[in-house]
N, C-alpha and C positions, 0 to 999 in steps of 0.2 A: 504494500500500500504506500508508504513514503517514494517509494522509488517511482512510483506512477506519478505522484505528488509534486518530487522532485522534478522530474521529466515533462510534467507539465508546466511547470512554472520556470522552467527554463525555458519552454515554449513560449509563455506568456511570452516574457522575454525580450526575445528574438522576433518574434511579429511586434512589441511595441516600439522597438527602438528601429524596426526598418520601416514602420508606419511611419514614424518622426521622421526618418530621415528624406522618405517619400515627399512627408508634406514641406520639408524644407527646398526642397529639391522641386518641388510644384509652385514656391509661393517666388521662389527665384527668377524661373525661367519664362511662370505664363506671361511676366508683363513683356518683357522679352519677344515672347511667340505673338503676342498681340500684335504688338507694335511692328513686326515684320509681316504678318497679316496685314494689316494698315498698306503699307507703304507697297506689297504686292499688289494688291485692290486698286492703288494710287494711279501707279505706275500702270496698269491692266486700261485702265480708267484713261488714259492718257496715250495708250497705246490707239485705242478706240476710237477717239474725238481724232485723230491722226492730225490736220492742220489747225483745225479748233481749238478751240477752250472749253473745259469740261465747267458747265454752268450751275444754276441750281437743282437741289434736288425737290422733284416734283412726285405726290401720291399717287400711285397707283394702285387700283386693287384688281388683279390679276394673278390665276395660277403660274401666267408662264414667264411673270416679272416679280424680283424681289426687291429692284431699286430702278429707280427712273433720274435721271437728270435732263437737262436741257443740254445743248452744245449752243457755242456763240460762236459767231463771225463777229469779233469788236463787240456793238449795242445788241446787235440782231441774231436772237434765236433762227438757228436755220435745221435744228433735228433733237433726235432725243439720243442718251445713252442708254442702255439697256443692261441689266444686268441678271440674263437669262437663264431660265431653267431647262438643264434637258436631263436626258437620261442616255445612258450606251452599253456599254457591252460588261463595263466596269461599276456601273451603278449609276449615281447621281453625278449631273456634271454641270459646272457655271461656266456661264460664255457670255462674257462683255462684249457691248454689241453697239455697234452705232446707225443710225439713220437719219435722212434726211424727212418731212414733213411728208411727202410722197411715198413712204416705204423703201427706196432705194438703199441698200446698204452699204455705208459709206466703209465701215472696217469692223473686225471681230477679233476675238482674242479669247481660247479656252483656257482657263484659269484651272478650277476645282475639277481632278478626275483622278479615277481609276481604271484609267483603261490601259488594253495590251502596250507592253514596250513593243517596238517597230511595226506594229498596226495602229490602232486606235491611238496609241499617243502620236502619232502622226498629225493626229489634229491639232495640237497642240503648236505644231509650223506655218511661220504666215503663210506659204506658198501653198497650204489646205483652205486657208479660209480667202485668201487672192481667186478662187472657183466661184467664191459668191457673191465676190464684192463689184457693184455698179447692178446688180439684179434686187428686186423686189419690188420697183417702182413701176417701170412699163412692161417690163421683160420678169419673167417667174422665177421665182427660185427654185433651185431643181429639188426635186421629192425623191429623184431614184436616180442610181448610177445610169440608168437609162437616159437619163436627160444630161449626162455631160458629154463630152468631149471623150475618144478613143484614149488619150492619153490621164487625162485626170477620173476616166472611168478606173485605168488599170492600178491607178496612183491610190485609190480607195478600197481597191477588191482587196478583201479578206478581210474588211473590217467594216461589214455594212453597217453594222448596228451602231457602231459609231458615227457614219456617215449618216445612217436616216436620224439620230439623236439628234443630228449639228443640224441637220437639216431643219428636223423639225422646228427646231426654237426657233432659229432664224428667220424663218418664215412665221409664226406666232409672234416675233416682235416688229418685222415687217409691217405685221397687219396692226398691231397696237399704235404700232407708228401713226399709220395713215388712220387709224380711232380716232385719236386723240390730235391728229393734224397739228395745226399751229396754236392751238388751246394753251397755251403753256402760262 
């Protein structure tokens, strides 16, 4: 009986002081991991608005948007930023997303994923999201490897689910776009 006693309480122990050491080691680094978060988001944000200025942030209540801004030319609102929801192959995925008042997609940039290395994070290269950009305004955004090009169809194959994911949003903020038009 001591010896279980003992053995236990040297367990205590050992799980209390790597508990401690745990929460020391969490209260250090989260502001840390915030603030790099931040400045990823910034930077994603700015990637997006490409010649623009990323402007204020405006409400939306949408599944397929978790943040909205406006983008400036100087005084004048000329689109929105998007800060879109999709899904792929790897789960849940955020793609900063830019438009003009028309839907047109000015530039994109996948941020938050978990998808394949050398498929699906593929997307994650401007020259993935360069397939969509000047489409959503007159001209459609593509839905299926079917509607691209010989070459950027093969640039995608084996990782459709990735592709229809990126698609998807992109075209759902497209259309949020041209919603909410010049309302800003």
């Amino acid at each position: 009986m001591r010896e279980i006693l003992r053995t236990g309480i040297i367990l205590f122990l050992i799980c209390a002081v790597s508990a401690g050491l745990c929460g020391i080691v969490n209260s250090v680094t989260a502001p840390v991991i915030e603030e790099n978060l931040i400045r990823e988001r910034e930077a994603a944000l700015a990637v997006a608005a490409g010649e623009y200025t990323v402007g204020n942030e405006i409400t939306v209540d949408t599944p397929e948007a978790n943040v909205a801004y406006t983008i400036m030319d100087g005084d004048e609102a000329v689109g929105y930023v998007f800060e879109l929801n999709a899904s792929g192959y790897g789960g849940a995925m955020t793609i900063i997303a830019s438009y003009y008042f028309d839907g047109e997609l000015i530039n994109a940039q996948l941020t938050t994923n978990s998808e394949t290395p050398g498929l699906g994070k593929n997307a994650e290269n401007s020259w993935y999201m360069d397939m969509f950009k000047g489409l959503g305004g007159d001209s459609p955004l593509p839905s299926s490897s079917a509607d691209l090009s010989a070459d950027d169809a093969s640039a995608v194959s084996g990782a459709t689910v990735t592709f229809t994911g990126v698609s998807t949003a992109l075209r759902n903020g497209s259309e949020l776009a041209k919603s909410l038009g010049g309302a800003v």
